[in-house]
Backbone bond lengths (Angstrom), bond angles and torsions (degrees), N, CA, C in turn:
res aa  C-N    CA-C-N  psi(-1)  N-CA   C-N-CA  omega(-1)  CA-C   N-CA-C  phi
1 X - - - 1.464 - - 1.524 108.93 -
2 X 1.348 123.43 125.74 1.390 125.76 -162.79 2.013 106.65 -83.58
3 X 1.011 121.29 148.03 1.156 123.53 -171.89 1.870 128.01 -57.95
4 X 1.682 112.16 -13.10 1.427 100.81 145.48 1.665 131.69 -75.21
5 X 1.424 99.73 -29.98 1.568 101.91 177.82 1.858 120.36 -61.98
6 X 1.749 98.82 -23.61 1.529 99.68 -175.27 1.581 99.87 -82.57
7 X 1.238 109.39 -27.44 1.665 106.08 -174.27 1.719 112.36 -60.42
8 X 1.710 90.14 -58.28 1.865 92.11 165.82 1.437 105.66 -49.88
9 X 1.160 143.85 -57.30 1.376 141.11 170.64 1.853 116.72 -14.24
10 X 1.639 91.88 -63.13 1.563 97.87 -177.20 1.255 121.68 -80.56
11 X 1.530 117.11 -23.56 1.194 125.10 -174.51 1.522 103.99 -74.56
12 X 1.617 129.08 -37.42 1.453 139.37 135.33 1.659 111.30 2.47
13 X 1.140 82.07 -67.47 1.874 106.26 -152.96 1.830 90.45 -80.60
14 X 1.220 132.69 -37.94 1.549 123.94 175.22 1.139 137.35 -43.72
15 X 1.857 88.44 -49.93 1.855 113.97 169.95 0.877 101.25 -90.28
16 X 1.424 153.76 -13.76 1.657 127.74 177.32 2.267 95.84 -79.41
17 X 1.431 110.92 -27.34 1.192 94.23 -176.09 1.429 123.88 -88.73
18 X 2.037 115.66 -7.90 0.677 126.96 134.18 1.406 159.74 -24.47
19 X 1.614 93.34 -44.81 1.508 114.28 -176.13 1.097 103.28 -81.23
20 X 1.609 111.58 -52.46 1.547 115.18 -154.60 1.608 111.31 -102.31
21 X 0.850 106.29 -22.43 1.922 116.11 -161.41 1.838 103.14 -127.27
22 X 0.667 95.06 53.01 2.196 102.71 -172.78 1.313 81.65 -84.27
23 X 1.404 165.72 -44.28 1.649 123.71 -171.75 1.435 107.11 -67.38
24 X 1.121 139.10 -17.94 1.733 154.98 -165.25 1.502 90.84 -91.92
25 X 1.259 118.89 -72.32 1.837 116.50 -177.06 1.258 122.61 -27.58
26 X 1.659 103.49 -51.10 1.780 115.79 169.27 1.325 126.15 -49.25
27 X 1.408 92.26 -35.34 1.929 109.08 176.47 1.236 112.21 -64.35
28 X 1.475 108.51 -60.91 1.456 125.12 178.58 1.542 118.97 -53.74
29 X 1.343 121.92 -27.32 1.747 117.09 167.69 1.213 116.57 -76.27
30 X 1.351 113.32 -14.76 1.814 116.40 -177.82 1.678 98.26 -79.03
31 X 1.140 136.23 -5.91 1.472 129.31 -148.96 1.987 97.51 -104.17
32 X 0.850 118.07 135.66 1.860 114.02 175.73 1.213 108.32 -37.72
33 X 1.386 117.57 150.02 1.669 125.35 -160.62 1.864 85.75 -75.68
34 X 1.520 142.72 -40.34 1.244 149.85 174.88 1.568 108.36 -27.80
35 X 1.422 118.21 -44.90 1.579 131.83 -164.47 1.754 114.31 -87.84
36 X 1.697 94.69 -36.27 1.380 111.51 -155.01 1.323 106.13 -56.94
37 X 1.372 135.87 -24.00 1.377 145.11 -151.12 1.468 109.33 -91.20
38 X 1.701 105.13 -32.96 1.439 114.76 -171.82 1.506 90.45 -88.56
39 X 1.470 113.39 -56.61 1.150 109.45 -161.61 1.876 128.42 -62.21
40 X 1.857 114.34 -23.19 1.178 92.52 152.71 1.584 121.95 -123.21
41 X 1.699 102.59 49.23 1.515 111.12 121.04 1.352 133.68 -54.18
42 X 1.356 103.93 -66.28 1.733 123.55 -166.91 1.969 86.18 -61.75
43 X 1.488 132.34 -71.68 0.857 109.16 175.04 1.252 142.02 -39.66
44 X 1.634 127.15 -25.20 2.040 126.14 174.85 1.827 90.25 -87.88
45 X 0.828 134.23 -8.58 1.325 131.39 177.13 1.810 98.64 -75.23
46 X 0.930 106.79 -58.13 1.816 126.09 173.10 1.546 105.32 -37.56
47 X 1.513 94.69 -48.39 1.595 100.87 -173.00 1.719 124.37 -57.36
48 X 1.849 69.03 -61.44 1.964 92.85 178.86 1.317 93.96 -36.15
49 X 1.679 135.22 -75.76 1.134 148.75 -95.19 2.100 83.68 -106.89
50 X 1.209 122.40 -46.59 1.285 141.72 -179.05 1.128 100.11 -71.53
51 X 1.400 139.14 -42.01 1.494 120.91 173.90 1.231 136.73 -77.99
52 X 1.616 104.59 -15.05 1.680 123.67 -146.77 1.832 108.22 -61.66
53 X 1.466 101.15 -39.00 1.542 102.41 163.43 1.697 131.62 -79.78
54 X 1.186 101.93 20.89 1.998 117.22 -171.57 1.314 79.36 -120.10
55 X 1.065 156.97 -26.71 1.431 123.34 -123.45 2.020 95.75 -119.57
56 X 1.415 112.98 -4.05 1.241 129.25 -157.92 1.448 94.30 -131.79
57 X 1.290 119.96 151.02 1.746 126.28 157.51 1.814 114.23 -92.00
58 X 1.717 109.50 8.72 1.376 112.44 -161.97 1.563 84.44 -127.61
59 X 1.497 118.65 121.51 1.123 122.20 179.83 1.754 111.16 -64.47
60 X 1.791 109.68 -9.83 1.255 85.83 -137.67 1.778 83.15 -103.19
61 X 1.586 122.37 -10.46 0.989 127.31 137.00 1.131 123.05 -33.30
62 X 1.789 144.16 -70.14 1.048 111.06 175.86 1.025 128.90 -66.69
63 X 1.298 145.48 -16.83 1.592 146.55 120.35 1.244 109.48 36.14
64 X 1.690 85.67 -91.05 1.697 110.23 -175.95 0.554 122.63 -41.87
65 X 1.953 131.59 -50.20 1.297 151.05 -162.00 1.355 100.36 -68.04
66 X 1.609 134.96 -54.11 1.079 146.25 160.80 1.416 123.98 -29.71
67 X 1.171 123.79 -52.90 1.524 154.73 158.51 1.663 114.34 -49.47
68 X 1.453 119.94 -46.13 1.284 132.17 176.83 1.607 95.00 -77.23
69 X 1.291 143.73 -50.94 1.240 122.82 -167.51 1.782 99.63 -92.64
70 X 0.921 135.00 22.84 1.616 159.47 -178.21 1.848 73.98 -84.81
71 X 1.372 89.83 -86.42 1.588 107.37 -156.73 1.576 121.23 -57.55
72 X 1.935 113.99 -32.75 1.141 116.16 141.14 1.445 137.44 -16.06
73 X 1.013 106.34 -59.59 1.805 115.31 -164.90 1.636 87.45 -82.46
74 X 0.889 156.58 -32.42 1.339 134.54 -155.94 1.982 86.02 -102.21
75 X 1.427 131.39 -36.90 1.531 126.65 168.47 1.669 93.32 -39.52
76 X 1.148 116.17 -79.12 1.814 120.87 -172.62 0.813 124.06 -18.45
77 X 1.515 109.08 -41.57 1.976 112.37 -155.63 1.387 83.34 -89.48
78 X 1.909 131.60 -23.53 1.259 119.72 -132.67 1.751 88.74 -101.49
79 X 1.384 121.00 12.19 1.646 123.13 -149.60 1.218 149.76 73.76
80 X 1.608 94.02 8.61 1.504 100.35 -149.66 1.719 96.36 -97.50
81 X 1.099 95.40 172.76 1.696 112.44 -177.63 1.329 113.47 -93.26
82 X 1.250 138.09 114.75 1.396 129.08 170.40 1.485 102.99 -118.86
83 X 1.950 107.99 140.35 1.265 116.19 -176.60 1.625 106.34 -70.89
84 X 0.841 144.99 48.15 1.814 150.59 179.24 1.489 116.93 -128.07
85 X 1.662 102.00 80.18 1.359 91.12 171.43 1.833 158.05 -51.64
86 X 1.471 95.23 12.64 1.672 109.32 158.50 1.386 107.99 -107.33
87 X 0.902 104.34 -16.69 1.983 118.41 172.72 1.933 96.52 -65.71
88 X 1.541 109.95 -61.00 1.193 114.33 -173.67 1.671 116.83 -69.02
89 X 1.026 113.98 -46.98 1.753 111.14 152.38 1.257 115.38 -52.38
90 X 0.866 127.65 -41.11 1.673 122.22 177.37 1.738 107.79 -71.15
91 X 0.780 122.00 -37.30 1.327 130.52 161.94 1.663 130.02 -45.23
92 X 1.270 96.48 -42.05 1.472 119.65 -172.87 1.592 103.23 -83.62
93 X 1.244 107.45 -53.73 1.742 128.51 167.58 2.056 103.24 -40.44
94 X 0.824 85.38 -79.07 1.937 110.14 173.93 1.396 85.78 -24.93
95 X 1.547 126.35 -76.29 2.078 123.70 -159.04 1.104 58.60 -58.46
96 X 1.421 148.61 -102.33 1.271 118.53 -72.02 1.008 133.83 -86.47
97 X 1.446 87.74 -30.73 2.077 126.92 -179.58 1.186 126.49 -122.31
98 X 1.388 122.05 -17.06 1.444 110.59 138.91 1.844 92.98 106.80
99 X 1.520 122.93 42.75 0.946 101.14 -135.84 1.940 78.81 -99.94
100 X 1.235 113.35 173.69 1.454 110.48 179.61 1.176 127.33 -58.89
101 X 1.534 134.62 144.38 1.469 124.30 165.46 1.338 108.21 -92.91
102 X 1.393 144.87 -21.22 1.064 139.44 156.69 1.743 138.77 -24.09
103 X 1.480 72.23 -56.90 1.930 88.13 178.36 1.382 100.70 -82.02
104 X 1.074 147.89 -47.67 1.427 152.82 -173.12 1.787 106.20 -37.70
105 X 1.917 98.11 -53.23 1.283 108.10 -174.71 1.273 113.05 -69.46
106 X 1.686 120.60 -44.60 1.347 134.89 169.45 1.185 102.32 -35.72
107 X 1.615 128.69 -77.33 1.282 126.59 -170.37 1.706 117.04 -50.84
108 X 1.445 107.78 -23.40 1.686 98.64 174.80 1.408 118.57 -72.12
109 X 1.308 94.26 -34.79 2.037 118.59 -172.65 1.724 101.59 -57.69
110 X 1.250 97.87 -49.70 1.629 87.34 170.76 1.278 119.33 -73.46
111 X 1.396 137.27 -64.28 1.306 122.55 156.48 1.302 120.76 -6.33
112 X 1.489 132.44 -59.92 1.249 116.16 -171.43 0.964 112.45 -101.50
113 X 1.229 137.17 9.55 1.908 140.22 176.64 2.274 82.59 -85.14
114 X 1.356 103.85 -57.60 1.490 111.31 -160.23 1.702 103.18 -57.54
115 X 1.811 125.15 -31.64 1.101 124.03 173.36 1.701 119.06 -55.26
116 X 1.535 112.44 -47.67 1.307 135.11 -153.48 1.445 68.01 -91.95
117 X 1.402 154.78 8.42 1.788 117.17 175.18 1.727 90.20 -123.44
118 X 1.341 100.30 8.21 1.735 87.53 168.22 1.553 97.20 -110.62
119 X 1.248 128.14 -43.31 1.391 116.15 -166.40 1.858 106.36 -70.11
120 X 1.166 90.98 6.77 1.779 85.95 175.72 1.628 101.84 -124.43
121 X 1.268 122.42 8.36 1.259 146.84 171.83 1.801 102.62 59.83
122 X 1.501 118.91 31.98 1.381 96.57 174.58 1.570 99.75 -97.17
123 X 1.491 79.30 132.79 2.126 103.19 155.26 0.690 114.40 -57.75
124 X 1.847 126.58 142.99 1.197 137.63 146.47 1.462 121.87 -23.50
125 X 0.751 139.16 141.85 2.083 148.05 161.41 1.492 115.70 -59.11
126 X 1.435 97.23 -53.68 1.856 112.89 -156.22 1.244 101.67 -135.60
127 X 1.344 121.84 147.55 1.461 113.78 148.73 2.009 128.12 -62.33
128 X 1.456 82.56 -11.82 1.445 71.13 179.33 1.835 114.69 -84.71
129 X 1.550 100.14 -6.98 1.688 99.38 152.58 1.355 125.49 -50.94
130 X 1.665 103.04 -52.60 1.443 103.71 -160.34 1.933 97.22 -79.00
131 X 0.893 109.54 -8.65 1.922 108.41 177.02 1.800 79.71 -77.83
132 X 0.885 121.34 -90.30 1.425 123.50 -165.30 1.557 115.29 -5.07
133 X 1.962 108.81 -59.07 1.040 124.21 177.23 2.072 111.20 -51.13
134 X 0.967 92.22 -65.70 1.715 107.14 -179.90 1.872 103.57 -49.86
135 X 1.010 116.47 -49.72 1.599 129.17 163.58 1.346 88.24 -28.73
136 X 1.634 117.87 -87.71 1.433 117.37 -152.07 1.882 115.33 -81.83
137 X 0.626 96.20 -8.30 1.528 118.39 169.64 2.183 129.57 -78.55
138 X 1.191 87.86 -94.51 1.715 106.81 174.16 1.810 100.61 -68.37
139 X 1.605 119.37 -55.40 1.375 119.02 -154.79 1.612 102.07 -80.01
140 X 1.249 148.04 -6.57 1.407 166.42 159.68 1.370 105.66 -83.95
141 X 1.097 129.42 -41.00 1.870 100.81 160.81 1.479 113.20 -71.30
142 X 1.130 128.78 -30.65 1.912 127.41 172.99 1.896 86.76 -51.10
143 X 1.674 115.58 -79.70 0.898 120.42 -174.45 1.813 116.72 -32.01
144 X 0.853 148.80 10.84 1.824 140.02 -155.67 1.178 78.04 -167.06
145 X 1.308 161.38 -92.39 1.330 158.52 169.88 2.094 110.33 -1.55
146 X 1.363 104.16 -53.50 1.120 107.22 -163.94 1.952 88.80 -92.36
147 X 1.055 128.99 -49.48 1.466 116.37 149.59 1.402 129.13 -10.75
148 X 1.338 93.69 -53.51 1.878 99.69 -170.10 1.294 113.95 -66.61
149 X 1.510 104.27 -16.50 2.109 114.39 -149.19 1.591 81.27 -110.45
150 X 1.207 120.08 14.20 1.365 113.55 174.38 1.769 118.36 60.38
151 X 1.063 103.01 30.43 1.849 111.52 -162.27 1.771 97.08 -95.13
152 X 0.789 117.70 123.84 1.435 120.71 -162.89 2.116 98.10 -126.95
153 X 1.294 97.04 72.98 1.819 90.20 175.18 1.694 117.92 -157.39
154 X 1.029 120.07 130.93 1.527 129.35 -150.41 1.673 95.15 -81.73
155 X 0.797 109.24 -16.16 1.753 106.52 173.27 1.334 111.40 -83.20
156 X 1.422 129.62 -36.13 1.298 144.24 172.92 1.374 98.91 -55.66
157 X 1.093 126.13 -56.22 1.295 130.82 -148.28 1.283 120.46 -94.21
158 X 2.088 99.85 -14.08 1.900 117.29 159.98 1.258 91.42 -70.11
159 X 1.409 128.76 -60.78 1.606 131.42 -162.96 1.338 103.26 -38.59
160 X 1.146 125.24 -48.96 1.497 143.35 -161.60 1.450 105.40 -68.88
161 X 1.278 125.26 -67.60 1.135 125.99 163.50 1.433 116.17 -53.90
162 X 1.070 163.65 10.98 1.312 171.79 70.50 1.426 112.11 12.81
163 X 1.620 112.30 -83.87 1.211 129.92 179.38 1.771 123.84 -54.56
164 X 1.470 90.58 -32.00 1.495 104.83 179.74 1.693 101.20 -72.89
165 X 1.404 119.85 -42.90 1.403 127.50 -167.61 1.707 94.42 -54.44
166 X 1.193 118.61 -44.19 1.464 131.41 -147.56 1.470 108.24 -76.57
167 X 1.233 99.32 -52.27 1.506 118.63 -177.45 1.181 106.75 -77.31
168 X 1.130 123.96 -25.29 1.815 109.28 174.82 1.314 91.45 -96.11
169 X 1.792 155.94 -56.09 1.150 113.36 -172.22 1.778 120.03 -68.12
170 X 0.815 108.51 0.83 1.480 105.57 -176.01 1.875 100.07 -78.71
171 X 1.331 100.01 -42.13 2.055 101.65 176.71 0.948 98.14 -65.84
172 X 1.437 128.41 -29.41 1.486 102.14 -165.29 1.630 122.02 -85.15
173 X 1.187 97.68 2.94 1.404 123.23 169.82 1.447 139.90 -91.55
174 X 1.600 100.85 -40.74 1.299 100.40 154.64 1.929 112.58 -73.52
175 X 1.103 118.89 -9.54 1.828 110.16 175.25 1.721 102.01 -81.09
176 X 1.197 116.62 1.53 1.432 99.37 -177.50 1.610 113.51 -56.14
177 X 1.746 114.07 -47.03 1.435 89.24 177.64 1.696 122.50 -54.75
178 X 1.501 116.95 -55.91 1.471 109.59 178.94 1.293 104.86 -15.23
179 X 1.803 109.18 -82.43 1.601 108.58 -166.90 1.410 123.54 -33.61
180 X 1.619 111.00 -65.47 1.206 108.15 161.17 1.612 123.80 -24.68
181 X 0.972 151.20 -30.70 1.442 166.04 163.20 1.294 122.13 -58.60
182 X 1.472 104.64 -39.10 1.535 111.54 -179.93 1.477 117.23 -105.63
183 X 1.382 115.18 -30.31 1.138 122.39 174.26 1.708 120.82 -159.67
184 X 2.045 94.61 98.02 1.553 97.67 -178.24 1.419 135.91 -61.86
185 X 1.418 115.48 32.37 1.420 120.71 -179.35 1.469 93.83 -153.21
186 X 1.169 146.86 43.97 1.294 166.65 168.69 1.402 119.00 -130.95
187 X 1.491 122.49 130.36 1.219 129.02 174.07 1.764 128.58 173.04
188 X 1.385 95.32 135.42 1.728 93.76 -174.35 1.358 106.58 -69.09
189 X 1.576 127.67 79.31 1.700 137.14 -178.81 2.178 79.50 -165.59
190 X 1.937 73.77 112.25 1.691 95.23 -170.52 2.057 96.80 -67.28
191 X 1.008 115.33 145.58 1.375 111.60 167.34 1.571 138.42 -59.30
192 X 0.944 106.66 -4.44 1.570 125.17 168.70 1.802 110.54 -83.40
193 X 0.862 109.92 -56.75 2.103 140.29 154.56 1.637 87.24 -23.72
194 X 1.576 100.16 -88.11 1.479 112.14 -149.76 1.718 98.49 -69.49
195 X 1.222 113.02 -33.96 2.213 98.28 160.88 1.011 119.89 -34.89
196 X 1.769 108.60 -57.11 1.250 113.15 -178.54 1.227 129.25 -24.50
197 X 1.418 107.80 -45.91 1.783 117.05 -139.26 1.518 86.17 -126.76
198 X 1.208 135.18 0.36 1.580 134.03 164.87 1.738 93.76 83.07
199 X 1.357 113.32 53.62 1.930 103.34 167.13 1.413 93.82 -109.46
200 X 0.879 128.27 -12.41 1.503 121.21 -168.27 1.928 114.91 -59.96
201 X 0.961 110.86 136.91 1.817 101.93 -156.12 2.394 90.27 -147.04
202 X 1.383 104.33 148.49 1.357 107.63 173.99 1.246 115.94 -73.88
203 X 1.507 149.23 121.27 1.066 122.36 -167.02 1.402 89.95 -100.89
204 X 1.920 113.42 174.62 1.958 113.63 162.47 1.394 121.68 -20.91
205 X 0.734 116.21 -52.07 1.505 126.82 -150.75 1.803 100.78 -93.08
206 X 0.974 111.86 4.45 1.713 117.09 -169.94 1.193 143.33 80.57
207 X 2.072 101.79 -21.35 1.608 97.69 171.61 1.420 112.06 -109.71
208 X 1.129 112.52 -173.08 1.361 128.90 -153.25 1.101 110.61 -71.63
209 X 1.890 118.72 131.05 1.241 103.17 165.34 1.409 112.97 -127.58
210 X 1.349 142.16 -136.41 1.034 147.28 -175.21 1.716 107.85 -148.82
211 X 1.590 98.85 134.25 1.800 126.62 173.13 1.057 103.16 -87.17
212 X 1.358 114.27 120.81 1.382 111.94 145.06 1.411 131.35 -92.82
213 X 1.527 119.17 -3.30 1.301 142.19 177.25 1.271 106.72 -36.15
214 X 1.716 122.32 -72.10 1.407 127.49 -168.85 1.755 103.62 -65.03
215 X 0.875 105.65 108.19 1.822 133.25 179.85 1.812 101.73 -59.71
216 X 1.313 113.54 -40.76 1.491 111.97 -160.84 1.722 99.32 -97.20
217 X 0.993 122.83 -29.90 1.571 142.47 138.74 1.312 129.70 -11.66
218 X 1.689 98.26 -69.98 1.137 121.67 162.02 1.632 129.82 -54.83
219 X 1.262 105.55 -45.66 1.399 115.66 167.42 1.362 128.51 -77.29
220 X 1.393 114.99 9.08 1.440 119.37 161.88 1.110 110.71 -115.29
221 X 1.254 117.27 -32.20 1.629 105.38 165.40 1.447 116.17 -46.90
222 X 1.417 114.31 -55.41 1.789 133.05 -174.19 1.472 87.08 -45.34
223 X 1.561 106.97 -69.54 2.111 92.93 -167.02 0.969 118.16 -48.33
224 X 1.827 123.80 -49.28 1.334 102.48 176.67 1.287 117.24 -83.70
225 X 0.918 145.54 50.28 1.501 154.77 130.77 1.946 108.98 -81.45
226 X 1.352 103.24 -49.35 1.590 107.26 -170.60 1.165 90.74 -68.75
227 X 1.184 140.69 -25.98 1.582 129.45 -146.34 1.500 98.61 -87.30
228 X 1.412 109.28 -49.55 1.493 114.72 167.98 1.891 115.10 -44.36
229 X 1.223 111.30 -54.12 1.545 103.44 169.53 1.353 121.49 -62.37
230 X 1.431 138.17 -39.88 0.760 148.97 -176.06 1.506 121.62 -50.26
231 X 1.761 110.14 -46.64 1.060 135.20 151.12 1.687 129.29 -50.30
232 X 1.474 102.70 -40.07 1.759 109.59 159.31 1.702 113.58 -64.25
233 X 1.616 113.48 -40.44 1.443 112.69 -177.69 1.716 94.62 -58.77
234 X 1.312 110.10 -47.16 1.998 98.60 -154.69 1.740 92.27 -59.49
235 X 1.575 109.02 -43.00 1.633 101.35 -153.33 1.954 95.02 -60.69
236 X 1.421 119.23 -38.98 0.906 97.61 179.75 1.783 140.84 -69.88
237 X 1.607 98.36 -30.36 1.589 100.05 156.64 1.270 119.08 -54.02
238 X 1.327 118.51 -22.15 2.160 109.92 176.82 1.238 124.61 -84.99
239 X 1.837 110.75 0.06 1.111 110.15 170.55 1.934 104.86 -94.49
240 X 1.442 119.26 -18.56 1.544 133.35 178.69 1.499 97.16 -7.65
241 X 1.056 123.90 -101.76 1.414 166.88 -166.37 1.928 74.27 -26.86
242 X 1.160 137.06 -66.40 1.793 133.25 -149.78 1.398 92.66 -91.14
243 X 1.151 133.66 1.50 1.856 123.64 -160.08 1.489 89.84 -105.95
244 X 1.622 124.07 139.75 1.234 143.86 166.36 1.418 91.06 -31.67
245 X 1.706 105.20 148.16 1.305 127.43 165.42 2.047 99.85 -73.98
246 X 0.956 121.52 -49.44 1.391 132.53 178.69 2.249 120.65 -59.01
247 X 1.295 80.71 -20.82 1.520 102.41 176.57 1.326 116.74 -83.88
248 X 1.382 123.66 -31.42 1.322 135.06 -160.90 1.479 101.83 -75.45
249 X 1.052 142.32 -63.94 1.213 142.12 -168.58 1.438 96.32 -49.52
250 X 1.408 137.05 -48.65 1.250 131.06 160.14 1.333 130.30 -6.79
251 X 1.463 84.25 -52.61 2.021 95.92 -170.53 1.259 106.61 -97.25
252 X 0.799 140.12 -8.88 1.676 151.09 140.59 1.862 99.66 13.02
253 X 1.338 110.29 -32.48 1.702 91.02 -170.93 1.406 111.56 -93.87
254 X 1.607 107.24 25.39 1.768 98.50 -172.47 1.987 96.74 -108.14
255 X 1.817 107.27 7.57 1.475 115.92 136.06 1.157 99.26 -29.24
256 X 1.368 92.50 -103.75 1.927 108.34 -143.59 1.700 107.47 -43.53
257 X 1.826 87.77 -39.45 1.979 83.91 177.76 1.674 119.31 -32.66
258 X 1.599 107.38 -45.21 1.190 130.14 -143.05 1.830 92.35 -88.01
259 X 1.556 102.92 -55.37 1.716 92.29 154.26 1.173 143.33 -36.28
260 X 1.547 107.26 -62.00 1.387 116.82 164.87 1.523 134.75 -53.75
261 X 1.201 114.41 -28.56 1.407 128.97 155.79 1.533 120.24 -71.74
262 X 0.882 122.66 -29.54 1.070 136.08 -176.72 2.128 108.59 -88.18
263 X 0.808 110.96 -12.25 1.814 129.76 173.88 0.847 103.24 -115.77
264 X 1.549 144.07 0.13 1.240 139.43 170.14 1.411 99.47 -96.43
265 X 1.416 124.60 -43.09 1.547 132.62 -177.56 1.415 103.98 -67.15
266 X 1.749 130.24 -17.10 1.672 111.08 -165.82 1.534 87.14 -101.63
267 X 1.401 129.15 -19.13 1.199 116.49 -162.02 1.696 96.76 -91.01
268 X 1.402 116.53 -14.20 1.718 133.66 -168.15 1.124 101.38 39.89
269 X 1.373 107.47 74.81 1.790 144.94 111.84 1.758 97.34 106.02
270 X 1.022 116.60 -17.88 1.394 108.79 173.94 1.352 131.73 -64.43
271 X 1.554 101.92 114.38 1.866 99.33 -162.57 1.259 107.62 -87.10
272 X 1.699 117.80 20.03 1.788 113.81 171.96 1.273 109.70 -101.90
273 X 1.343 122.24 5.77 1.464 124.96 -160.19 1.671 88.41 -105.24
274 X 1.936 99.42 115.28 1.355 92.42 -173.99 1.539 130.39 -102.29
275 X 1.342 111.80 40.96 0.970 135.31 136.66 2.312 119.93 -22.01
276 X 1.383 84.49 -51.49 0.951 101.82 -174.07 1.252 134.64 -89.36
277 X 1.229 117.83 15.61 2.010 154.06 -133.83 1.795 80.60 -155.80
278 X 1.388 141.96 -20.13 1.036 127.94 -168.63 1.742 116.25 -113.24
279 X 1.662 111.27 133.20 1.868 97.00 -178.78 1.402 93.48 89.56
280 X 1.106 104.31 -150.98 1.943 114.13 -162.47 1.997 79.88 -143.53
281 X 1.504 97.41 117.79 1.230 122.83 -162.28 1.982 120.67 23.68
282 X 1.077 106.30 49.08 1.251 128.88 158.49 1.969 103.38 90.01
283 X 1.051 86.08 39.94 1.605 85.14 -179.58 1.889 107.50 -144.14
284 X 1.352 144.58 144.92 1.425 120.50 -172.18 1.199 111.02 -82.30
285 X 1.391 112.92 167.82 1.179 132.82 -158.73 1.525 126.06 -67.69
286 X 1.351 105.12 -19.25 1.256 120.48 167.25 1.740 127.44 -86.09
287 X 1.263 108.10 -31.86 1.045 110.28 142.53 1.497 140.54 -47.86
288 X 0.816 94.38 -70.71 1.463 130.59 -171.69 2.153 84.75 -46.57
289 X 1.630 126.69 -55.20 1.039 99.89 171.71 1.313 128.17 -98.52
290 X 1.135 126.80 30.24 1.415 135.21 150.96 1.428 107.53 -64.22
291 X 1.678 115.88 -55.34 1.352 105.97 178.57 1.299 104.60 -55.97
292 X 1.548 151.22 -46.74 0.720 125.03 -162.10 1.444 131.18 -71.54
293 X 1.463 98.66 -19.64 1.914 99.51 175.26 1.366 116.27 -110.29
294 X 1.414 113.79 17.94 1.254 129.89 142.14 1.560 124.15 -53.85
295 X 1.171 87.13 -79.89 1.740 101.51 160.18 0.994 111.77 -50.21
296 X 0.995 141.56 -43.83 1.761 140.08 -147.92 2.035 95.58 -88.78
297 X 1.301 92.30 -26.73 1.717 89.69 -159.42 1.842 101.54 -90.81
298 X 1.784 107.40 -43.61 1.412 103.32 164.73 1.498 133.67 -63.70
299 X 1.768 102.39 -11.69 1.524 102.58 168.84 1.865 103.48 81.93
300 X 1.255 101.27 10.89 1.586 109.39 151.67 1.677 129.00 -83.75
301 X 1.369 126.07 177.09 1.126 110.03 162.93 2.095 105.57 -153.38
């Protein structure tokens, strides 16, 4: 692929992370112009792969879509050309940097295990599912990101898994209303969680589903869900101090985590209070990037 087509490629991949993922975009400009190319690759890859069941009213469409970038990643490694310009940045990324095929696939595998457990509406069990999910999901772009930058360090890469844990259960929390929307007996609140707090409800069909009705319910489930991330943010600030100076900008997205948790605590925990629908994860926009080149400039995250 000749070097205007990869540029349209990335420039592709800027505005799709633009459009959809702008607390992540902010992260991603703080990072050396060397990284930026892989890194919001691996992020419109995130996108594609995270939207593919929104983007259709036919579940079985996003399916496919799921299935087609399934089959993608193994075209890539194999040389081949695919007309999909985050496919083709990802491609370019792949020579260049060597980035894993493992995690790529991992991150699809969950995607489509997590599609097939909503269109059949089963809930999670445990929270330690939904860490699992965020593991292969959110904590595998840190992982392939920090790959690309050539950063080679096992503390980086606990941090990573930390931050990744955090930030994906924390999204998966603010989407509770969506879900709620699409399907009222569906929801990222593991079933053990939602016992707790009495949401648990019979659905048609006989097994268990989940209420979102009880409001005060709801907001203890959410904390103890946040509390669990919250706990990934501290473990990962205690590794700060041992993690590459060159790595850090990496982890840059356990910001917004730290925002978003933090707007979940003023509104106390209710993810309908839309407060939190307002600013870039419920805080304004100007703010919101001060923290980020705050952090970005002291070499915290």
């Amino acid at each position: 692929m000749n070097g205007a087509g990869i540029r349209a490629a990335l420039s592709y991949c800027v505005q799709q992370v633009r459009t959809y993922d702008y607390h992540h975009y902010l992260c991603l400009l703080e990072l050396p112009p060397t990284l930026r190319k892989a890194a919001f690759a691996l992020r419109s890859f995130n996108i594609e792969t995270a939207r593919a069941m929104d983007v259709s009213s036919d579940p079985r469409t996003g399916l496919m879509r799921l299935l087609w970038w399934e089959e993608a990643i193994d075209k890539i490694f194999a040389n081949k050309l695919i007309e999909h310009p985050t496919a083709q940045a990802l491609s370019s990324v792949i020579a260049d940097q060597k980035v894993s095929k493992l995690w790529l696939k991992r991150s699809i595998e969950a995607r489509l295990n997590d599609a097939k457990r909503e269109q059949h509406t089963d809930n999670p069990q445990t929270i330690d599912e939904l860490e699992k999910y965020a593991e292969n999901t959110a904590s595998t772009i840190l992982y392939m990101t920090l790959q690309a930058g050539g950063i080679k360090s096992t503390v980086a890469d606990h941090a990573a898994s930390h931050v990744g844990k955090a930030s994906g259960l924390l999204l998966l929390i603010k989407s509770l209303p969506y879900h709620a929307n699409r399907d009222r007996h569906f929801a990222y609140i593991p079933l053990d969680v939602a016992a707790k707090h009495n949401l648990i409800v019979n659905r048609e069909d006989g097994q268990s589903g989940i209420s979102l009705d009880s409001r005060e319910g709801l907001c203890n489930a959410v904390f103890d869900i946040a509390s669990v991330a919250n706990a990934h943010l501290l473990k990962a600030r205690e590794l700060a101090e041992t993690v590459p100076v060159e790595a850090r900008k990496v982890l840059l997205p356990a910001v917004p985590a730290q925002v978003l948790l933090d707007s979940l605590n003023r509104v106390n925990f209710d993810v309908f209070d839309p407060r939190l629908a307002q600013g870039i994860l419920g805080i304004p926009p100007l703010w919101y990037q001060l923290k980020i080149k705050w952090h970005s400039w002291k070499g915290k995250y």
